[in-house]
SEFIVO-562927 format. One record per residue (C-alpha): residue number from 1; residue in one letter; x, y, z. Coordinates in pm, 1 decimal, m for minus. Layout:
N
LOLUM   n res     east    north       up
LOLUM NUM   a        X        Y        Z
...
***
This chain:
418
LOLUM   n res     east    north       up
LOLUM   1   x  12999.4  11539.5  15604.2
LOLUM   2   x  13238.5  11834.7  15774.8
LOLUM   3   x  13372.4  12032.6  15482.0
LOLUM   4   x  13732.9  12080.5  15565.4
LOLUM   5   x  13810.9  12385.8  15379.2
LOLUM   6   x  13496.4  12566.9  15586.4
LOLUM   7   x  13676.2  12397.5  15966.7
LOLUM   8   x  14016.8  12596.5  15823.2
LOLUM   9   x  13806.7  12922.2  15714.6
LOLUM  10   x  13625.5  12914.2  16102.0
LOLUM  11   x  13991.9  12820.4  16266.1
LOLUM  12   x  14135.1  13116.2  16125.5
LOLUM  13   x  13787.5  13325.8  16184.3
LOLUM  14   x  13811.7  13246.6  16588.9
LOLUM  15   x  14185.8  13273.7  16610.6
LOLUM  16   x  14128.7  13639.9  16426.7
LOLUM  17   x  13857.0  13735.2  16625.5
LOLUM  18   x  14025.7  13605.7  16968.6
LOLUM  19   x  14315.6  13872.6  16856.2
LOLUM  20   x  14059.7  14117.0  16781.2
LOLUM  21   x  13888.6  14179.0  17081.8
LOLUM  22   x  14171.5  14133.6  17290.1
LOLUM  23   x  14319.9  14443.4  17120.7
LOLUM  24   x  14011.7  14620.3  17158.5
LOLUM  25   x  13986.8  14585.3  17535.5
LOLUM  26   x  14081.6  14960.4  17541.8
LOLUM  27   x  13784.8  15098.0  17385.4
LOLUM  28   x  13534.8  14812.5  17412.8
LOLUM  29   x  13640.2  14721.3  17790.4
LOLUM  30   x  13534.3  14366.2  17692.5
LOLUM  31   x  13725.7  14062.2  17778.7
LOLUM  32   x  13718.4  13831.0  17503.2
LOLUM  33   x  13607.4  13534.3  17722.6
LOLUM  34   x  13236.3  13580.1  17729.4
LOLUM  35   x  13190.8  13646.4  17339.5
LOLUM  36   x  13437.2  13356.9  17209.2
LOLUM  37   x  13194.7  13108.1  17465.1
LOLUM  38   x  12862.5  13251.3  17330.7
LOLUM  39   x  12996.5  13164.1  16995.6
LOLUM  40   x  13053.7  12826.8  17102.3
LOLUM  41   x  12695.7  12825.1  17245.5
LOLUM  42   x  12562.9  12927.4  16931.6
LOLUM  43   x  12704.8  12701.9  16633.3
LOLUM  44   x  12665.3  12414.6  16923.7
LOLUM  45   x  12378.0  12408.2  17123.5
LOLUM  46   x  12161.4  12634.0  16964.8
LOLUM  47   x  12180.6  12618.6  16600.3
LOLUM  48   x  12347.8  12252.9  16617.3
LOLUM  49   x  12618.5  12350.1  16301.1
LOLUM  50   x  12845.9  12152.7  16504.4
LOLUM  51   x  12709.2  11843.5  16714.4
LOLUM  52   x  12841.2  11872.1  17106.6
LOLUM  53   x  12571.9  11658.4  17243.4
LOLUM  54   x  12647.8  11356.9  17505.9
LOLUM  55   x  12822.2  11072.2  17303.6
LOLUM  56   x  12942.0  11330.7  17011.4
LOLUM  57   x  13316.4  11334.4  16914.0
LOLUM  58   x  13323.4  11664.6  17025.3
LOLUM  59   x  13204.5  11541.3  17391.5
LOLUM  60   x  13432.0  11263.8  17428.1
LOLUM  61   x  13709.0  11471.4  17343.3
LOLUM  62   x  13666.6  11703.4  17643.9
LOLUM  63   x  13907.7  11560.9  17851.6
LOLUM  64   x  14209.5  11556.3  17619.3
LOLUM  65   x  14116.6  11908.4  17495.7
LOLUM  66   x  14102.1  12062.4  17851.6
LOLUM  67   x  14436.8  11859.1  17943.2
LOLUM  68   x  14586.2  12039.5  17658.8
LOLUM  69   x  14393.5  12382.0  17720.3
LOLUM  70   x  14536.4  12337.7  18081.1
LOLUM  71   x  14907.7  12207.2  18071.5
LOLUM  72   x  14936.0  12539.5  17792.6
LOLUM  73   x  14768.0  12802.6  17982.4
LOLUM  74   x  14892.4  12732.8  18352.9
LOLUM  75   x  15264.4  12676.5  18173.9
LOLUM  76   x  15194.5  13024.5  18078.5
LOLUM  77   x  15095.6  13173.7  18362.5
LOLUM  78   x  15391.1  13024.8  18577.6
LOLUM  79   x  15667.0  13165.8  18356.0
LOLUM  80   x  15560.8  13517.3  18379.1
LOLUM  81   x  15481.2  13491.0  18787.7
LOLUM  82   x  15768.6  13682.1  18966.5
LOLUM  83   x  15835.3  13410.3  19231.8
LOLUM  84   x  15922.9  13765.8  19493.4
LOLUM  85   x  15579.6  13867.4  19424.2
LOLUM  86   x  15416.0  13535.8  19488.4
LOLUM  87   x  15623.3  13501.5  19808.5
LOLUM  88   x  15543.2  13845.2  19912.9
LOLUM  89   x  15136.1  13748.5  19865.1
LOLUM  90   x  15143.2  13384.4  19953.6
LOLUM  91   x  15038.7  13383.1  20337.5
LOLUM  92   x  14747.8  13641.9  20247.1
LOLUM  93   x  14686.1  13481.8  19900.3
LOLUM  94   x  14668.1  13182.0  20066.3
LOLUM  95   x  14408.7  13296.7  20357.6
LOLUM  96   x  14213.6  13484.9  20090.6
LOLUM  97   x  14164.9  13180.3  19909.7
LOLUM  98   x  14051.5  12939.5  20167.0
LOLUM  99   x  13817.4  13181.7  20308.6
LOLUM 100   x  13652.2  13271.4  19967.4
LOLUM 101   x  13647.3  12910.1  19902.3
LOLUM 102   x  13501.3  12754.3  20195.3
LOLUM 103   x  13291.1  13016.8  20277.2
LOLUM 104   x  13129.8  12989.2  19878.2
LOLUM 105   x  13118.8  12656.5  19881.1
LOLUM 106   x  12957.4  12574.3  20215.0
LOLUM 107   x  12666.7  12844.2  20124.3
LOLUM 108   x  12617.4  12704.5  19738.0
LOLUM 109   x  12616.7  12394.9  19864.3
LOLUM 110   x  12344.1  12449.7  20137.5
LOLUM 111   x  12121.3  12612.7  19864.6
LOLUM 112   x  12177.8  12339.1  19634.6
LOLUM 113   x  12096.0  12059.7  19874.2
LOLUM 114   x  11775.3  12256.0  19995.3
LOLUM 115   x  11673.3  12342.8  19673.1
LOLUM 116   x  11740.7  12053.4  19442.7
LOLUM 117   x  11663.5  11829.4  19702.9
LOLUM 118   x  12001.0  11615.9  19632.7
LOLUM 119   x  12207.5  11377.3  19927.8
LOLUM 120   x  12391.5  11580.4  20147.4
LOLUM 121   x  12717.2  11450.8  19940.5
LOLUM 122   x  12578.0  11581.4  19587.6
LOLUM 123   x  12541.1  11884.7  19747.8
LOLUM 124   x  12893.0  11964.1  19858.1
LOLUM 125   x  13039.6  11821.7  19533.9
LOLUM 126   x  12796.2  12134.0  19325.4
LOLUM 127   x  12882.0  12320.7  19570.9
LOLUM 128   x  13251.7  12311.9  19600.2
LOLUM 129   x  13332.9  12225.8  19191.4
LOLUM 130   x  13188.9  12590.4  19196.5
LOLUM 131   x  13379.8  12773.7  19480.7
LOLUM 132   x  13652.9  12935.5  19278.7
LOLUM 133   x  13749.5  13094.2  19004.8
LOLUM 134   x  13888.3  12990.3  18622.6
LOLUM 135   x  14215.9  12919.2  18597.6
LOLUM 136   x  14180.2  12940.3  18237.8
LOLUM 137   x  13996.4  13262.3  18257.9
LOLUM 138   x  14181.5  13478.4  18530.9
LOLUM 139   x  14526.8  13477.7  18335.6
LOLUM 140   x  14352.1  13626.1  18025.6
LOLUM 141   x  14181.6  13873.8  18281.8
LOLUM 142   x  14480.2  13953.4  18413.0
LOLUM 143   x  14628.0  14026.5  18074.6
LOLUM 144   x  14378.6  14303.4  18019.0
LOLUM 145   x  14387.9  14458.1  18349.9
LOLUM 146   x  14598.0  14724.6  18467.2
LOLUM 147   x  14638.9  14624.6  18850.3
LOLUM 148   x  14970.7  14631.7  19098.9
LOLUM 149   x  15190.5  14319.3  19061.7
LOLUM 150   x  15056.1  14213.3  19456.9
LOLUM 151   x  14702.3  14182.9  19336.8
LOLUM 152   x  14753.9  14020.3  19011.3
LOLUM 153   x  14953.4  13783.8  19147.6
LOLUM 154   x  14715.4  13700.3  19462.9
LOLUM 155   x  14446.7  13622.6  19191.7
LOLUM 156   x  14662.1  13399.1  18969.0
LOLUM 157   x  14766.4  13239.0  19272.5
LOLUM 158   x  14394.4  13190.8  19381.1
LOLUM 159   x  14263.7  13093.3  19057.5
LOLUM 160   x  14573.7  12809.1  19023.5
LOLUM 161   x  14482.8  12706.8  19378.4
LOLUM 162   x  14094.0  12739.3  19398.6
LOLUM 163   x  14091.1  12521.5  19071.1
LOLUM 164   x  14276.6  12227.1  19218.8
LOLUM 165   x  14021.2  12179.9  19513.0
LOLUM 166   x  13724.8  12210.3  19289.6
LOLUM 167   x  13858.0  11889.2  19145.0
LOLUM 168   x  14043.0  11732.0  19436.9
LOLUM 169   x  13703.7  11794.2  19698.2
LOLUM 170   x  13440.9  11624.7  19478.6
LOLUM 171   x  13647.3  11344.7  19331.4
LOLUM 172   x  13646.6  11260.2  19709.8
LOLUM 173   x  13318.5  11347.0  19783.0
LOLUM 174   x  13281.2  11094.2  19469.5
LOLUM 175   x  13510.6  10840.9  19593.9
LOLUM 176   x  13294.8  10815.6  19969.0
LOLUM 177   x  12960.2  10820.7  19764.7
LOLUM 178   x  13071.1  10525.9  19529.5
LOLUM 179   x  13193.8  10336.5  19824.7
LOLUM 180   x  13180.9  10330.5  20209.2
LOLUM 181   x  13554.5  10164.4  20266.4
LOLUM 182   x  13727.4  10514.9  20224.2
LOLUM 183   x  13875.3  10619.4  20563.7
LOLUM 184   x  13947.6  10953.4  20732.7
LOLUM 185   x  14367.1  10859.6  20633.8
LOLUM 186   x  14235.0  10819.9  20311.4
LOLUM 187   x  14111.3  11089.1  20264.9
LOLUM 188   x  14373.9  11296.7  20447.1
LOLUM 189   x  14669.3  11103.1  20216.8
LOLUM 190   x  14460.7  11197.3  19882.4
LOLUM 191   x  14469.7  11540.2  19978.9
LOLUM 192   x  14862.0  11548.6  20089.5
LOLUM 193   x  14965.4  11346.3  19800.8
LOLUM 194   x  14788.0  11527.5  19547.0
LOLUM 195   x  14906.9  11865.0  19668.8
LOLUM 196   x  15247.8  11824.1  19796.5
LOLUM 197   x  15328.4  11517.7  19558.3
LOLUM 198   x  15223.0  11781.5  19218.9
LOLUM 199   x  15485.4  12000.7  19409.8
LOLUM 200   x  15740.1  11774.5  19386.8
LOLUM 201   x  15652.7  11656.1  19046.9
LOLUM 202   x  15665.4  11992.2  18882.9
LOLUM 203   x  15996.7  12070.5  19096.2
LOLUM 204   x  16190.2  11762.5  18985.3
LOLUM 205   x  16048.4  11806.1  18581.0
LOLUM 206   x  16147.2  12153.7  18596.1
LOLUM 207   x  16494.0  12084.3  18744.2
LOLUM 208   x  16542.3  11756.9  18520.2
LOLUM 209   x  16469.0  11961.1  18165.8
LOLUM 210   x  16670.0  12276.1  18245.9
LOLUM 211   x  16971.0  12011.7  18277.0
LOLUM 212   x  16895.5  11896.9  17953.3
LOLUM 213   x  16861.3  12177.0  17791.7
LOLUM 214   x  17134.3  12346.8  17962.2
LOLUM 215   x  17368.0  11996.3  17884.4
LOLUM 216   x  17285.9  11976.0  17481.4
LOLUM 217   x  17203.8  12361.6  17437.2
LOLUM 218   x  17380.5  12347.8  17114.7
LOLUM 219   x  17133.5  12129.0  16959.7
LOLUM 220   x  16770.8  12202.4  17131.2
LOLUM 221   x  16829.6  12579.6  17113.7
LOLUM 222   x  16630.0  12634.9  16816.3
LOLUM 223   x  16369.5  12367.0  16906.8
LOLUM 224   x  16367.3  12501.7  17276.8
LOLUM 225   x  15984.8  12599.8  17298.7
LOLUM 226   x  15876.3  12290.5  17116.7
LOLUM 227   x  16066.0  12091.8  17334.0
LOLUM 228   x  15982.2  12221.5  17645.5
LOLUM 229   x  15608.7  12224.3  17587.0
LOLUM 230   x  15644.5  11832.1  17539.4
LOLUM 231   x  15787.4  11832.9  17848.6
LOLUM 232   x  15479.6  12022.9  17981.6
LOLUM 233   x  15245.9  11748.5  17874.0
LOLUM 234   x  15444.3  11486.4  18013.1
LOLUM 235   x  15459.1  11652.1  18315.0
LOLUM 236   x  15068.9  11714.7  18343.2
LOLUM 237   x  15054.9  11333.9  18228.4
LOLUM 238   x  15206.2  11198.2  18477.8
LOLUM 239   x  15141.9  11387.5  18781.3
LOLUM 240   x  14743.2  11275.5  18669.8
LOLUM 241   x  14838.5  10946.2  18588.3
LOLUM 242   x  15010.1  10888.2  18955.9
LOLUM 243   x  14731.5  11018.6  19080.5
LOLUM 244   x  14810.6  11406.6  19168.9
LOLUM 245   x  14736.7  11767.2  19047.2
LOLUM 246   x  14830.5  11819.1  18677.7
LOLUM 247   x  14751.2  12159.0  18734.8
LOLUM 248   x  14989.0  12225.3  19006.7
LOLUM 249   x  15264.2  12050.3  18850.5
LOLUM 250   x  15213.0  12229.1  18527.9
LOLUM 251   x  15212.8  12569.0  18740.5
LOLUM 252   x  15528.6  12487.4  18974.5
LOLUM 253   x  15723.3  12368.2  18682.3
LOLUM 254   x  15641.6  12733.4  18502.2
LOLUM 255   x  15783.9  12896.9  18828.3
LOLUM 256   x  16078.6  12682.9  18864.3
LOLUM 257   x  16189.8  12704.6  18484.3
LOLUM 258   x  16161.4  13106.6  18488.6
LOLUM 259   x  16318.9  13193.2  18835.5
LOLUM 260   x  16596.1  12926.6  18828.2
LOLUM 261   x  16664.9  13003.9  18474.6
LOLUM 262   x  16762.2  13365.6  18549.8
LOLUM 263   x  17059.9  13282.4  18821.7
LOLUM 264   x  17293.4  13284.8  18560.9
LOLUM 265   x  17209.3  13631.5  18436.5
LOLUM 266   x  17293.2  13772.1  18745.8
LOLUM 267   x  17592.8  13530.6  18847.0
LOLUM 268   x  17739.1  13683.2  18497.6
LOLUM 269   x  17759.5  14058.4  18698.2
LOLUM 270   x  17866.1  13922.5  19005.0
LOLUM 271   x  18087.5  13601.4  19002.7
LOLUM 272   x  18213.3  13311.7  18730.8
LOLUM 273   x  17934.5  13044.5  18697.0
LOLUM 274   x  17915.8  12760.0  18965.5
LOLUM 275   x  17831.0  12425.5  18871.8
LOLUM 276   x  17490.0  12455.3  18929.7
LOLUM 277   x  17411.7  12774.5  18762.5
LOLUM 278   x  17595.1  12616.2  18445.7
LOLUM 279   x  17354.7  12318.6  18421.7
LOLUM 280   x  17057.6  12465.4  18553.1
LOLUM 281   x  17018.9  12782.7  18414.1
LOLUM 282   x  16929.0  12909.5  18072.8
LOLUM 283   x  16838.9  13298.5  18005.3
LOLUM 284   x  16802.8  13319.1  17628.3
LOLUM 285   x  16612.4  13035.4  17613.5
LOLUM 286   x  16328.2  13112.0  17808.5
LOLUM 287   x  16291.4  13416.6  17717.5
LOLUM 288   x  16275.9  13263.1  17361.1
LOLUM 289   x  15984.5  12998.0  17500.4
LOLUM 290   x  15825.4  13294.5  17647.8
LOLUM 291   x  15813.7  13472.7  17359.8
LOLUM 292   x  15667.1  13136.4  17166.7
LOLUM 293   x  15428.9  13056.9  17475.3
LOLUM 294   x  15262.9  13424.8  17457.1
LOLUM 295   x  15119.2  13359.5  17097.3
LOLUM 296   x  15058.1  12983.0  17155.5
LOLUM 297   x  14851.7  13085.5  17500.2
LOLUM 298   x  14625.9  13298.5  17303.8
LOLUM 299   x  14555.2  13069.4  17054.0
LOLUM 300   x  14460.7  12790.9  17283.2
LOLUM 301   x  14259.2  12995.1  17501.8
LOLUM 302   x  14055.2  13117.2  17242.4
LOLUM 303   x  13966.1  12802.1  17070.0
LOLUM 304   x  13911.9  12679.6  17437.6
LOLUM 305   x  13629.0  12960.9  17558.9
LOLUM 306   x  13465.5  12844.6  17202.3
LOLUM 307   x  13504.6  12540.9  17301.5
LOLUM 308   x  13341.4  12547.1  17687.1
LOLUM 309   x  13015.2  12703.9  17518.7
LOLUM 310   x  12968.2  12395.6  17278.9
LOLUM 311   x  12962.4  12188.5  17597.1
LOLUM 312   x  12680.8  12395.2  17741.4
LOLUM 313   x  12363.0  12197.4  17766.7
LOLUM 314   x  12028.5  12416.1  17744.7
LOLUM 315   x  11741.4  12155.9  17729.6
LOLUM 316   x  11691.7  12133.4  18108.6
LOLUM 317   x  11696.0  12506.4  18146.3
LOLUM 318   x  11389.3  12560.3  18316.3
LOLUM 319   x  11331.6  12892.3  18455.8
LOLUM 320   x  11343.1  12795.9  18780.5
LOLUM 321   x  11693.3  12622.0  18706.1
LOLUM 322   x  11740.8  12923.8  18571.3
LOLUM 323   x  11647.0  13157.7  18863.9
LOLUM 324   x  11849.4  12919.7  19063.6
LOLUM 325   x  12175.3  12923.1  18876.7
LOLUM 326   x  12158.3  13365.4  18876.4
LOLUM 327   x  12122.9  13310.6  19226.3
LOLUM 328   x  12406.8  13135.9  19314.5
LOLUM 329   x  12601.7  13351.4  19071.8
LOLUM 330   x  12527.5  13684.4  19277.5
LOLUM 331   x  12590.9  13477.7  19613.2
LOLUM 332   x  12950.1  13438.7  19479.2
LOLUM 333   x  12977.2  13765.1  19396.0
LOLUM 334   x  12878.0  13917.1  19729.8
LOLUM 335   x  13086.1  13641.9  19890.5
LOLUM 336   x  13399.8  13842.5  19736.3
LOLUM 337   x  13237.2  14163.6  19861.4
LOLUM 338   x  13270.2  14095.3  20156.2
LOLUM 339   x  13641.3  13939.0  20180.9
LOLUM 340   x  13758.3  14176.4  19898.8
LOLUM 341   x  13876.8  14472.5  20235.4
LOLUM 342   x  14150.5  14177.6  20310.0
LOLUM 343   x  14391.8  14222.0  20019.5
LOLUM 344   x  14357.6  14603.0  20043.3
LOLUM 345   x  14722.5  14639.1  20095.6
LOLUM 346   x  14776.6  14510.6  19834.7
LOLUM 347   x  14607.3  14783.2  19612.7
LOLUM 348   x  14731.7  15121.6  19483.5
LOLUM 349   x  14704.6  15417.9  19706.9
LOLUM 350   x  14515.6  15636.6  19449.3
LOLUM 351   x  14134.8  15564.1  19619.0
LOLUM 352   x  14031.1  15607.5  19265.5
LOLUM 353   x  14266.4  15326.5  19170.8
LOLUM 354   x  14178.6  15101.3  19511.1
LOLUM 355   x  13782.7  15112.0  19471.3
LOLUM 356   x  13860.1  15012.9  19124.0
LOLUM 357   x  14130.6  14708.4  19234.3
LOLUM 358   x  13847.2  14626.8  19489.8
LOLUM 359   x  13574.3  14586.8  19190.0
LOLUM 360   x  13818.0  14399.0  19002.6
LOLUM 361   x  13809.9  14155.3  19309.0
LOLUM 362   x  13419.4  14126.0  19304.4
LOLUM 363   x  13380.8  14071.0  18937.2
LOLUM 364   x  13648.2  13791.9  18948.0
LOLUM 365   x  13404.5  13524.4  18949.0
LOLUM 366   x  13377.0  13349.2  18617.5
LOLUM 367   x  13373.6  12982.2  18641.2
LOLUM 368   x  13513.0  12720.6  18368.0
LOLUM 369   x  13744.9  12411.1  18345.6
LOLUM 370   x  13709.8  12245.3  18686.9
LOLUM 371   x  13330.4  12248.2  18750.2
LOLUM 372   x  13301.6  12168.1  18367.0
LOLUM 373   x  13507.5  11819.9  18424.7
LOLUM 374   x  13334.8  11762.1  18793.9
LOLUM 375   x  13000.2  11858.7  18618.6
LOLUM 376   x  13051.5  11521.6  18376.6
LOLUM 377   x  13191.6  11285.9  18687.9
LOLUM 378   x  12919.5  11149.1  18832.9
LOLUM 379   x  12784.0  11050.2  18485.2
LOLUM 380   x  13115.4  10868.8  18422.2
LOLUM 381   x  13132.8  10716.3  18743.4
LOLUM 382   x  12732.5  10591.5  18637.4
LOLUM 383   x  12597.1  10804.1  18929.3
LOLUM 384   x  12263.0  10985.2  18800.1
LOLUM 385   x  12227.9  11319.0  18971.2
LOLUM 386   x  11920.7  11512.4  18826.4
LOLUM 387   x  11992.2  11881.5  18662.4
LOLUM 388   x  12353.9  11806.5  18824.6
LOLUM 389   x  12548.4  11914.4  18476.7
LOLUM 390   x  12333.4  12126.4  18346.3
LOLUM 391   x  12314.0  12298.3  18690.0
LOLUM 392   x  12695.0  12357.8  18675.0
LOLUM 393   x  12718.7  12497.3  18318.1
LOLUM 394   x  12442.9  12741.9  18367.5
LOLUM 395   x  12608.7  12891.3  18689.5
LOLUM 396   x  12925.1  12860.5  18457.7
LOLUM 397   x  12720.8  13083.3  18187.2
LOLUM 398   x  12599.8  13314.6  18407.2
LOLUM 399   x  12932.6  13380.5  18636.7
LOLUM 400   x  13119.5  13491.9  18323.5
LOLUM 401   x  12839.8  13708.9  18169.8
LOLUM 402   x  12856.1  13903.7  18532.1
LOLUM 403   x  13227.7  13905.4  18547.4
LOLUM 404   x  13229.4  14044.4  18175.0
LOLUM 405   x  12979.2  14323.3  18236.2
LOLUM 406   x  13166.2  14409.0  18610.5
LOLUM 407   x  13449.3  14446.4  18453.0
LOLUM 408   x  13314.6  14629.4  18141.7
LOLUM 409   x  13143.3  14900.5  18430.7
LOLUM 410   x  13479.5  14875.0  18632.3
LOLUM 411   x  13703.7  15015.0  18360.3
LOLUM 412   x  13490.0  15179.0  18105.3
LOLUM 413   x  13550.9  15561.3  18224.0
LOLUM 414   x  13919.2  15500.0  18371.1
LOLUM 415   x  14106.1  15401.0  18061.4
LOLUM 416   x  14287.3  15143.1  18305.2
LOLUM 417   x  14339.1  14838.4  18043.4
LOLUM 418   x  14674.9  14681.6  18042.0
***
């Protein structure tokens, strides 16, 4: 039996340590990603203090946790995303990310399918759940990282972005193995609906709760943050629920609240309030749910990199699974290398500076949420693909242990932590 008073005592250990070693990033140049998940590996998998095995509680709680872990995080990293700096980036963001992408993807998924000797179809859904990086773990990186607005913002953008076709490409690739009636306009409406429909989601939510808030300000001012992050989940709910990107929603509705909720600021200095600004705008408050979301964020994020390396599944790791999964790992990396030139305009002028930024590009590699939830699809779905999960989580494993120690190399000598 759990002894509760030793669950508060390691709650309040994590949360302490998460704080810790995020402060410490300036001497230590260590994010605190890749020592909060061997933690997690540790009291889990190795030492079994806390059961995560298939069928556990903590198991079948993995997709409630990561909805959580997700609607907070992205919510997060969408209120403190100058919407000028994502518009400046967006066409080159945008070509950054589908070239790392497809270009990772496509190669991981030839190795896979040569060296695993899975269908075609298994192949491209390992291949592509692994094609981009964390957006759970690139905000946190980000955090830590002294880097121009332009960059950071192309990698949030990417991480958002590369996240939501992890999960949209092999739930499709699922879909056409499970059955053979899926069409080509099938296919093409999944895609549209669950991109441009999460758009509209998270535009209408975030437009819908700045009314309300901006309507009875007098009594949800001091419950603003609360509030609001309700709102969150509902809007993550539902977008999933009708069959779009939570994650996208979540992200567009962090955009939408900030930007449109500083109009009225400036309107103040330049003309009396129109309609609109009155009911859709709302300064103080989100700068107070900023404020809220900034300690919340860390909190969830830590328990949630603690919470990826319980998950992690070591009794297939066979050294040539093993072998395999650093493989893959480096291909990613030098897959960066070599489309890392394209966002150098976006870097500092200093070349000390730049070849640093460019580093900074090649070390962002660490995998997480969406190849954890594809890794446990197939088994839901009753598909049995050999080494598939524990495949996934090992390339997961080894991703972040490389991004850690790039980074730590990166920005050891420069003093350049945020």
């Amino acid at each position: 039996m759990i002894n509760v008073n030793l669950v508060f005592i390691f709650i309040a250990a994590v949360a302490f340590l998460g704080f810790i070693l995020n402060s410490l990033f300036d001497k230590i140049k260590i994010t605190s990603i890749l020592p909060l998940m061997l933690i997690g590996l540790i009291i889990g998998p190795i030492f079994h203090m806390v059961d995560s095995s298939p069928g556990s509680v903590i198991a079948d709680l993995s997709p409630y946790i990561s909805a959580i872990a997700i609607a907070f995080i992205l919510f997060d990293v969408g209120i403190n995303l100058n919407p000028l700096n994502l518009k400046k980036v967006f066409a080159k963001a945008s070509a950054f990310m589908l070239g790392v992408g497809v270009t990772t993807g496509v190669i991981l998924s030839v190795i896979a399918f040569l060296a695993l000797h899975w269908t075609l179809l298994e192949a491209f859904m390992f291949g592509f759940a692994l094609s981009g990086p964390s957006s759970i773990i690139v905000p946190t990186l980000m955090k830590v990282i002294r880097a121009p607005d332009e960059l950071k913002t192309t990698l949030l953008f990417e991480s958002v972005s590369s996240d939501t076709l992890e999960l949209i490409i092999p739930v499709i690739l699922l879909s056409i193995i499970i059955t053979t009636n899926i069409t080509v306009a099938d296919v093409v409406g999944l895609v549209i609906s669950a991109i441009f429909g999460s758009i509209i989601v998270g535009a209408v939510s975030a437009l819908f709760w700045l009314f309300v808030l901006s309507r009875y300000k007098n009594y949800s001012r001091a419950y603003s943050w609360m509030l609001t992050i309700s709102m969150v989940l509902a809007t993550y709910g539902l977008s999933q629920i009708m069959g779009m990107s939570g994650l996208i929603a979540v992200f567009v509705f962090g955009i939408l609240f900030t930007s449109i909720g500083s109009i009225r600021r400036i309107s103040s200095i330049t003309h009396e309030p129109t309609s609109w600004e009155k009911y859709f705008s709302m300064p103080e408050d989100v700068e107070h749910i900023r404020s809220y979301q900034k300690e919340i964020t860390l909190f969830t994020s830590t328990f949630f990199f603690v919470y990826i390396g319980l998950l992690f599944s070591i009794s297939n790791a066979t050294v040539s699974a093993l072998v395999l999964a650093l493989l893959l790992s480096f291909i990613i990396m030098l897959v960066r290398f070599f489309f890392a030139p394209t966002l150098k305009s976006f870097m500092s002028d200093n070349s000390v500076d730049s070849a640093q930024q460019q580093k900074l590009v090649y070390y962002n590699i660490a995998r997480g949420l969406s190849p954890s939830i594809v890794a446990t699809l197939p088994l839901a779905a009753g598909i049995v693909i050999p080494g598939f999960l524990d495949e996934i989580f090992m390339v997961i494993l080894f991703t972040n242990v490389l991004s850690t120690a790039g980074v730590f190399l990166a920005y050891k000598y420069a003093g350049h932590a945020a």
